[in-house]
N, C-alpha and C positions, 0 to 999 in steps of 0.2 A: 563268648566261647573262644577262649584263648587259643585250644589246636585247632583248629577253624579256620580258612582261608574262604573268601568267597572270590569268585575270578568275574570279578564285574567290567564286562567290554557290550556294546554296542552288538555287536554282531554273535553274542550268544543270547542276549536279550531278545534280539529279533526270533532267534532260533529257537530258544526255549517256547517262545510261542506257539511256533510250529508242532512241535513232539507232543507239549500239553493239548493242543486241539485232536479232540477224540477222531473229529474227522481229516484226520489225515493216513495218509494210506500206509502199508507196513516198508514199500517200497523210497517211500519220501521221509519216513521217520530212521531207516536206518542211515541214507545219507547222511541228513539232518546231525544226527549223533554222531559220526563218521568227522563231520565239519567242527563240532560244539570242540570234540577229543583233541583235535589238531588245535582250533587257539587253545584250547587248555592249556596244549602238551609246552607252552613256552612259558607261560607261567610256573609251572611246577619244576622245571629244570633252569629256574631261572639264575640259579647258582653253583651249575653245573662246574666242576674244574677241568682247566683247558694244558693241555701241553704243546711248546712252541714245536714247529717244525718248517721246512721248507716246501715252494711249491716252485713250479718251472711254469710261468705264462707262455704265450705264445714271443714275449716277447724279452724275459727276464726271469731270472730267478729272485723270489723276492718269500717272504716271512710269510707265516702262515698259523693252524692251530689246528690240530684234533682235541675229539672228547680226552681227558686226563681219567677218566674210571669207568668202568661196566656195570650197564645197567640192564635190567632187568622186569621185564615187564610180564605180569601176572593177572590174566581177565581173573575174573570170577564166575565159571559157568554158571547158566548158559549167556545171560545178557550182558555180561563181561566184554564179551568177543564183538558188541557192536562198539566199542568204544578203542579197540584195539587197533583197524587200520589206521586209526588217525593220528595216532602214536606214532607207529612207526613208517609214517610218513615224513614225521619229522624227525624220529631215532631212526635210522634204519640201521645199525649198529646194533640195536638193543638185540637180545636174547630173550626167549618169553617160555612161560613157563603157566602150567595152568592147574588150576582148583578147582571141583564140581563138590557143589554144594547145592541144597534145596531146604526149603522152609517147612515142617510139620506143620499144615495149614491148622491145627489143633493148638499146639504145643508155643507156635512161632517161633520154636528155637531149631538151628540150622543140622543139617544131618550131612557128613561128608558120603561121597559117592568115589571121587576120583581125586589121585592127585599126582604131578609129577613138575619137579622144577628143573632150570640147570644147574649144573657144578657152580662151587663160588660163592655160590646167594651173599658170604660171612663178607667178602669183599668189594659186593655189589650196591649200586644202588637199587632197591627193588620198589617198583610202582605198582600196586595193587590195583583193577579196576574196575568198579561196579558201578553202574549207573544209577540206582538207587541205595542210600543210605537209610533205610526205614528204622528196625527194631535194631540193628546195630551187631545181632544176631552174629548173621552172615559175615559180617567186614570182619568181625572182632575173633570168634576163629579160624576165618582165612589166617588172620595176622598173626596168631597162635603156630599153625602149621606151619609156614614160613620162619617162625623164631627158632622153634624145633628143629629145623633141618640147617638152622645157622644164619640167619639173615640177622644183618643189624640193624640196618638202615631202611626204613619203609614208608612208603608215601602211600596214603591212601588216595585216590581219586574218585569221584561222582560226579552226576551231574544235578542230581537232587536230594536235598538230606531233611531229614526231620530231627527236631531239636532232642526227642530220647533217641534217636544214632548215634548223633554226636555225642553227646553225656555218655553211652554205654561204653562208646569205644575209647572214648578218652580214659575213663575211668579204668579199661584195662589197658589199656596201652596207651599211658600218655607219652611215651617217646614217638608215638607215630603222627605226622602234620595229617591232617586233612582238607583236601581241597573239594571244594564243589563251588557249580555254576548256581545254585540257588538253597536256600535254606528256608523250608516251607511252615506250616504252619503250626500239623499236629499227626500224629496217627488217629486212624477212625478205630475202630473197634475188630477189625479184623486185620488191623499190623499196616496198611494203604497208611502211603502219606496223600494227605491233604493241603494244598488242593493234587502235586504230585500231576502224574501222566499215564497211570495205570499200571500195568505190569510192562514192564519195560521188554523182557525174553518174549510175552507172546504179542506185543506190538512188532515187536522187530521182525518176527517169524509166522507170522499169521499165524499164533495157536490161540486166539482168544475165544473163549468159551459162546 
């Protein structure tokens, strides 16, 4: 899978463990993801461009660098928003913008509810983020919305994808990279990846059923 990034480190490894163990609480699974989103977040801007400028030490003035473009970061409601402090922990420059989406648990095709970006998106880099990549549904017109309103440049991010997410979304949008911490096995018959971590929104939020 050629758009296809997997961010293979040690310490997402470990961490992925954690989020897939059913028994873990809703309190330790959002940090958890919180942690996973922050090493992602340097991988994914791992070719960010820089513009030179100067700094004053305590004891010199000496060279320096800020970010050279804006970026733009875009959860994907609701379970988007656990993957977003960890972002901008490392952007905190970024601007964010958000998309509420939900699944026809019938249909499994995505229904918008909400949306709202900032100015720019055309000039921006924009980081999309959804912790699971399942039916492909979801990612694939978030990405839609955002082209619409002028975005060029678009990173998808996950933390877990299933091999038809990936196919769906490439297929419509092959300009867009896709990253994720794992690429699992399959969908079950009710759109869950397997083996996957559940519903990611109602682990995060205590709404599971």
């Amino acid at each position: 899978m050629k758009h296809l990034t997997i961010i293979d480190h040690p310490l997402i490894k470990r961490d992925l463990t954690i989020i897939r163990n059913y028994k873990t609480d809703n309190h330790l699974f959002r940090t958890t993801l919180r942690r996973i989103s922050s090493i992602m977040a340097f991988t994914v801007t791992h070719d960010l461009r820089l513009k030179k400028t100067h700094v004053q030490t305590p004891l010199e003035r000496t060279a320096g660098h800020v970010l050279g473009e804006d970026i733009v970061i875009v959860p994907v409601l609701r379970a988007g928003l656990g993957l977003i402090d960890g972002f901008l922990d490392v952007l905190p420059e970024a601007r964010v913008g958000h998309v509420g989406l939900y699944r026809n648990e019938k249909t499994l095709e995505p229904v918008d509810y909400y949306s709202k970006f900032p100015e720019g998106l055309g000039r921006s880099l924009v980081l999309l983020l959804d912790p699971m990549l399942a039916t492909g549904g979801s990612a694939t017109a978030a990405v839609t919305f955002l082209k619409r309103r002028g975005a060029r440049r678009i990173r998808f991010v996950g933390i877990v994808a299933a091999p038809e997410g990936v196919r769906k979304l490439a297929s419509h949008h092959p300009d867009v990279a896709i990253f994720s911490a794992a690429l699992d096995r399959k969908l079950n018959a009710r759109g869950y990846i397997l083996p996957g971590l559940g519903d990611a929104g109602d682990r995060m939020f205590g709404t599971e059923k």
